[in-house]
C-alpha positions, 0 to 999 in steps of 0.5 A: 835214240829212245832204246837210251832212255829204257836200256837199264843195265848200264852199270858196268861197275856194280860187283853181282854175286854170282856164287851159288848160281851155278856159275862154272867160273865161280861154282866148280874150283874142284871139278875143274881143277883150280882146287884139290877137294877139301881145299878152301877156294874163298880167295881165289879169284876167277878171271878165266872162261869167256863170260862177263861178270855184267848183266846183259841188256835189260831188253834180253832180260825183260824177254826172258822173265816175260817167257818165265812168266808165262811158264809154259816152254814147250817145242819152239821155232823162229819165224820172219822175224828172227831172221829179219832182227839178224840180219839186220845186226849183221848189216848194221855192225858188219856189213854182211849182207845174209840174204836168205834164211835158208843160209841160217841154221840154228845151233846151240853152240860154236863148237857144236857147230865146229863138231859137225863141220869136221865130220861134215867135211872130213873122214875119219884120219883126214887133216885139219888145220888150225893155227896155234896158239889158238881156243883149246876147244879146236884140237878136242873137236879135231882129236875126238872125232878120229881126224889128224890135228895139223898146226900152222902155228902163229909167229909172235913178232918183234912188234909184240903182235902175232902174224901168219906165216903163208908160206908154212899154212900153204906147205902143212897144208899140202904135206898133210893133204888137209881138207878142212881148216878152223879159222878163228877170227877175231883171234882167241888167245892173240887178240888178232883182227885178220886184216882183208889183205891177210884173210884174202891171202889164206882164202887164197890158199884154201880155194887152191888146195880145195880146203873148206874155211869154218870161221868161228867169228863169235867174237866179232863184236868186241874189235878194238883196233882195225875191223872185223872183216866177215871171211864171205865179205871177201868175195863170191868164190869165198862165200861159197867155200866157207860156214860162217859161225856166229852168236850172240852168246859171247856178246851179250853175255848169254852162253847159257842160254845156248844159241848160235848160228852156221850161215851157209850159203853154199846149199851143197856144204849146207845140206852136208852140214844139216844132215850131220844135225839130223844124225845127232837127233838134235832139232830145235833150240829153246825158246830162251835161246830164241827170244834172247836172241831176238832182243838183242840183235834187235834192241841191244845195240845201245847196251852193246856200245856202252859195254864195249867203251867200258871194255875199252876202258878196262884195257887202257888201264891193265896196259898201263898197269902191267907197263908201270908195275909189272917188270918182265910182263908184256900184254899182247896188243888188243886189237879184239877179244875182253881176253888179255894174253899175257907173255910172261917169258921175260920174266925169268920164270918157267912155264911151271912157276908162271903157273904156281905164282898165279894159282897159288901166290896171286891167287888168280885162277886164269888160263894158262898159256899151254892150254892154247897150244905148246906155242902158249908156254909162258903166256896166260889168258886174263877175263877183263869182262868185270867190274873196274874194281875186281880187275884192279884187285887181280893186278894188284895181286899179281904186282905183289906175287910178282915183286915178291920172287923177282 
């Protein structure tokens, strides 16, 4: 494939400093908490919120430094061709057929969709569901616009992975009269690839009880174990009951350039889905977040690929890691998601000494397990979207810290 040839951004191992840059991962230790101010943060090394530490394409790059240089970024828009480069990818990777650009609306972020969604489809005091452990940001955008948050909560199996309890999703739902449920898939934190069968199951159910479905599906890409099944793959009824949420922010590593997707095929959830767009005032996204993502959807299949075998390798070693070094550790199976979930409940330790033997021992600044849910009690979120060397340097840390109060 020629792309081979000109993709240059294919050194995964190179460190880049990012300090200094603005990075919310590197540059903000006190605003957001990992540091009391006056404190020193050199040490301390951050391997918490879902960016990489990698360069993105160089096809994205090349796009962005050409609009740079030609300096002028006044109101844009998409045209054919964006619409054609996604659906392209979609088909390409997974399968999904988006037959129509009017399905697509344009939004600068997953969660500001997921915002809208509940107020699109609920009232004030009505019911969500969700199923925790799961990403933090699902309770605020539930909590912060006035409706009742209800978990469905996942069971963590002997077998070390996480299942859904159907029977305890069916009754919250009808106990709570839920209206609406946020459905994360691929799974952050578990690393959870929703199989067919078990999606067809809670489709089932929503379609019942007339619960609308929002798929977050913005990690998608990164499916290591089974396939990433689309949730309005799984058939017409489905399609039409459901927002399918996606981006290419978390895959080719551009969250700042801030550009997302609500596919609606339904033209009646679209319409109430667009009109809570027009309440914001919100209207175009960048030109940034466009020409982003046109090359990547486009022209970054190469990168992505190589990107995911590097993460690949990144998880067989912290597997092997963590079950030669680290008594009391499990790492939760990860079948999807650069995110690791580690369960530190064998540890002895509580939740509270889990905390401090990260932050203040290992000196690692990850996300603990409570920030998912009260389910997360003991369990702690680790970035492996870095360079081999850094990742090798946390674990060994947390070997030391470990080793030193077992």
């Amino acid at each position: 494939m020629s792309n081979a040839l000109e993709e240059k951004n294919l050194d995964f191992d190179t460190i880049i400093d990012r300090r200094h840059t603005k990075s919310l991962k590197y540059d903000f230790y006190v605003e957001r908490g990992a540091v009391k101010p006056g404190e020193d943060p050199s040490g301390l090394l951050p391997l918490w919120i879902a960016d990489m530490d990698f360069k993105t394409s160089s096809f994205v790059q090349d796009a962005l430094v050409r609009s740079a240089q030609h300096g002028i970024f006044g109101y844009s828009d998409t045209q054919d061709d964006y619409f054609r480069v996604l659906q392209g990818f979609y088909r390409r990777r997974h399968n999904y057929e988006i037959e129509s650009p009017d399905w697509v609306t344009k939004t600068p972020g997953v969660m500001f969709v997921l915002g809208l969604a509940v107020k699109a489809y609920t009232n004030v005091g009505d019911a969500v569901i969700i199923q925790e452990p799961v990403y933090m940001h699902f309770v605020d955008v539930i909590r912060d616009n006035d409706r009742k948050v209800v978990s469905s909560d996942l069971v963590y199996g002997e077998d070390g992975r996480y299942h859904i309890d159907f029977e305890d999703f069916e009754k919250k739902i009808v106990d709570n009269n839920v209206k609406l449920f946020l459905l994360c898939s691929p799974h952050n934190p578990v690393c959870r690839v929703w199989t067919r069968e078990e999606l067809l199951r809670l489709g089932e159910i929503c379609l019942k009880h007339h619960v609308i479905v929002v798929s977050d599906e913005i990690h998608n890409d990164f499916v290591f174990e089974g396939t990433h099944t689309v949730f309005a793959t799984l058939g017409e009824e489905f399609a039409n009951n459901s927002i399918i949420v996606t981006a290419p922010t978390k895959t080719f590593n551009l969250a700042g350039v801030q550009i997302s997707h609500a596919i609606i095929k339904n033209p009646t959830l679209r319409n109430a889905f667009r009109h809570q767009i027009d309440a914001t005032g919100y209207s175009q996204v960048s030109i940034q977040g466009i020409l982003a993502a046109e090359a990547a959807y486009s022209k970054g299949d190469v990168w992505l690929d190589a990107l995911l075998k590097y993460l690949k390798g990144n998880i067989d070693y912290t597997e092997k890691f963590i079950r030669e070094n680290l008594k009391g550790v499990k790492l939760v199976p990860m079948e999807a998601t650069y995110l690791a979930w580690l369960d530190f409940n064998g540890t002895g330790l509580t939740t509270e000494q889990v905390d401090d033997l990260i932050l203040h021992k290992a000196r690692l600044w990850l996300n603990s397990g409570t920030k998912f849910g009260k389910t997360g009690a003991g369990f702690q979120r680790l970035n492996l979207a870095c360079p081999r060397s850094i990742l090798e340097k946390a674990l060994n840390r947390l070997k030391v810290a470990l080793e030193a109060v077992q």
